[in-house]
N, C-alpha and C positions, 0 to 999 in steps of 0.2 A: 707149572710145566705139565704138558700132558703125559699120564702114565700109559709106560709101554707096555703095551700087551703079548703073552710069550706066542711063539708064531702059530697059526691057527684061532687065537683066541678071538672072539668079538672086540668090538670097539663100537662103546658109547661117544657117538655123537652131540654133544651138548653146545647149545647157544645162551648165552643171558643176555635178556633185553634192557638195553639202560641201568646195568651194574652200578655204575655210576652218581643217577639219579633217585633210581628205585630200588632202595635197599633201607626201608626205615625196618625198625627193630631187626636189625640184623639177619635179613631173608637170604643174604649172599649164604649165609652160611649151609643154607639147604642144598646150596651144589656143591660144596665142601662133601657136606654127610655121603654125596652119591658118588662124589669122585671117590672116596674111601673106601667105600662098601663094594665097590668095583676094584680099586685093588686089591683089597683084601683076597679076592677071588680068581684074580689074574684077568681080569676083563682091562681094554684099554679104557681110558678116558681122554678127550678131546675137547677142551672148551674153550670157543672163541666166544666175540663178544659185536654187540650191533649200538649204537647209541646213536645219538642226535644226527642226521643229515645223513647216516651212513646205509647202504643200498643191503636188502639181507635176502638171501639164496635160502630159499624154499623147498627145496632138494638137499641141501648140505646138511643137515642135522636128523638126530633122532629124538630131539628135545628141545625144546625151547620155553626158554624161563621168564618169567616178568614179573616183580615184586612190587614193594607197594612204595608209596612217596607222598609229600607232600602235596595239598590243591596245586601250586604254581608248577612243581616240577610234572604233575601228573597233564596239567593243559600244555606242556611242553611237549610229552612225552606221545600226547594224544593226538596232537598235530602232524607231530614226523611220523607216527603212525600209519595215517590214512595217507603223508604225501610219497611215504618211503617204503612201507613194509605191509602195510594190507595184503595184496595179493601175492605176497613170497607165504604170508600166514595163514592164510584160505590154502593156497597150494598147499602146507605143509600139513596141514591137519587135513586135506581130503582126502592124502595118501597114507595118513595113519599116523604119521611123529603125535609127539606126547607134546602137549600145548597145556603150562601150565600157571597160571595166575592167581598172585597171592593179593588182597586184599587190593591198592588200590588198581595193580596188575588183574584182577579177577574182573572189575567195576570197566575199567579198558577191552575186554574181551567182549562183553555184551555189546549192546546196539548204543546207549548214551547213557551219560553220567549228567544230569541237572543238577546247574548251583542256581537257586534264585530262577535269573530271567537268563541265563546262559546254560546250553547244551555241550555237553562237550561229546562228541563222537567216538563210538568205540569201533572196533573191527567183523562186528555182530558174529562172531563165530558161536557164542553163546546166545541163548535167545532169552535174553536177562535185557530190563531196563534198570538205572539206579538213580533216587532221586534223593538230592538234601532238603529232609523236612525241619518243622520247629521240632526243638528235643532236647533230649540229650542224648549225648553220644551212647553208644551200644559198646561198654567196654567191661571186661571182665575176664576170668579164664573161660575155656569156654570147649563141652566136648560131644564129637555127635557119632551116631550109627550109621556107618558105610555099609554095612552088609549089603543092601538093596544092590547099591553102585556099581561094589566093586567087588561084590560077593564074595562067599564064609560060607564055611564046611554046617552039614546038618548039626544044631545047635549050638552052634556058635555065632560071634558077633567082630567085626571088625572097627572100633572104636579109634579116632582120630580125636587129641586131645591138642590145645593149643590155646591161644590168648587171643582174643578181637579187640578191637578198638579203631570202629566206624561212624562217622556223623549219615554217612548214605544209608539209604533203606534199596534192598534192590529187590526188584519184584521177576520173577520166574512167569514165562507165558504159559500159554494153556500144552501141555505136551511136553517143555521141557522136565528132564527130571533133573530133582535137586541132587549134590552127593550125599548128603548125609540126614538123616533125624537128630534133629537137638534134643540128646539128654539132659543138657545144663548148658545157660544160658544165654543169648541173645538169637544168633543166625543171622538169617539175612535180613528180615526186618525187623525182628524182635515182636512177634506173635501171631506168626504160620508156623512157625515148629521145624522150620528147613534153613539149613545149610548150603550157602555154595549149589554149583552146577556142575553137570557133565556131558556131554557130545560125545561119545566117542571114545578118543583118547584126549581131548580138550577138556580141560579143568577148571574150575574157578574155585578158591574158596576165601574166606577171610582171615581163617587161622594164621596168627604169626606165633612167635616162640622164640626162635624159628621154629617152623613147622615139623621139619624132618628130622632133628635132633631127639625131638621127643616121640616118633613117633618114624620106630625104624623101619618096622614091615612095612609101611605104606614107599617108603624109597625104594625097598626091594620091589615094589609093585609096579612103580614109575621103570624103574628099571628093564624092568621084564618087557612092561610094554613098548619103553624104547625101542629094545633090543629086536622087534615083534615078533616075539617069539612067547605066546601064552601058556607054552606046554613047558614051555623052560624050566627045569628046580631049579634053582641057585642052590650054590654051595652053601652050608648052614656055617654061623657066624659065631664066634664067643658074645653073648648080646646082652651078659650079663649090667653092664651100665647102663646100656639100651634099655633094657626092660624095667630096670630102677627109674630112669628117666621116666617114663611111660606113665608108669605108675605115680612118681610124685606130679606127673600132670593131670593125672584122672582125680588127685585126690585134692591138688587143687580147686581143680573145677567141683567137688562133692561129689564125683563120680566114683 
């Protein structure tokens, strides 16, 4: 149910793309973390949902989510993409909504995903290719440096902690910037040193966890942006579990 907001107050906007299909290691649960963190504060939250065959308004939201999945459900996923919601997602991120994709959601955002001798098309909002090479998978905890991104106070660092587990290597073109520096390991191909991508308010990265459970200030961030409003304080939070969390994933990772 969406939470009511007291009258005056904002209302988040939120969409998830293929709830349904795209939710491995439990990535739903990052819109859980934002729907909370917005009551807690009195902000509204609204979350509808877009899947298979269904048409998505590119004006309606101040978010929209895409998380990761399966090969089969991801060429599923990639097809209604380009026939149904391309350009509701182009529109949405030219005007600024927060476009955010997690793993093989992130891989979907760029230009293609290659298996073998098949391409699969993304929505090129990002200007990332990704390809399955011979390997092993790139799996581990896994934590990098947003300062650059998404910027931190003079000597400080914004640290995003989280778990990977990718067979794709995705490669960054000349200009894009990635989000993060990998302090501990893999990233996006396992050795350039980078994490994920960002446009804007359009996101990629591979961190799952879920993401935002462990890693609270980064949803007040999505938040803010949502909201677009960059000057915004939020209201500060009891974040004493938050920051427990945080830490037992920095120290997973050996960070």
């Amino acid at each position: 149910m969406p939470e009511r907001a007291p009258s005056g107050a904002p209302t988040l906007r939120a969409c998830a793309l293929y709830p349904d299909l795209m939710n491995i290691y439990a990535d739903r649960g990052n819109l859980l973390v934002l729907e909370r963190r917005c009551a807690w504060r009195g902000i509204g939250f609204q979350l509808s949902a877009s899947s298979l065959g269904e048409r998505l308004d590119g004006e309606a939201h101040d978010l929209y989510y895409l998380g990761g999945g399966q090969d089969r459900d991801q060429r599923l996923c990639a097809q209604d993409l380009i026939a149904t919601k391309r350009e509701a997602l182009q529109r949405a991120a030219e005007r600024g909504a927060v476009v955010l994709g997690v793993c093989g959601g992130y891989q979907l955002l760029g230009h293609s995903y290659t298996l073998e001798d098949e391409e699969i098309p993304g929505v090129g909002l990002l200007d990332v290719h990704t390809v399955r090479e011979p390997g092993p998978r790139l799996i581990g905890n896994v934590a990098i440096d947003t300062s650059r991104a998404l910027g931190a106070g003079p000597g400080s660092t914004r640290v995003l902690a989280g778990f990977e587990n990718h067979g794709g290597r995705t490669r960054l073109q000349p200009g894009q910037e990635p989000l993060g520096r990998v302090l501990r390991g893999y990233g996006n191909d396992g050795h350039t040193g980078m994490e994920g991508a960002i446009a804007g308010n359009t996101l990629g990265t591979y961190l799952h966890g879920p993401l935002l459970p462990k890693n609270s200030w980064f949803a007040d961030w999505l938040i803010v942006a949502a909201l677009g409003d960059r000057e915004r304080e939020l209201a500060p939070l009891d974040d004493g579990l938050e920051a427990a969390a945080h830490a037992d994933a920095l120290r997973a990772a050996g960070v």
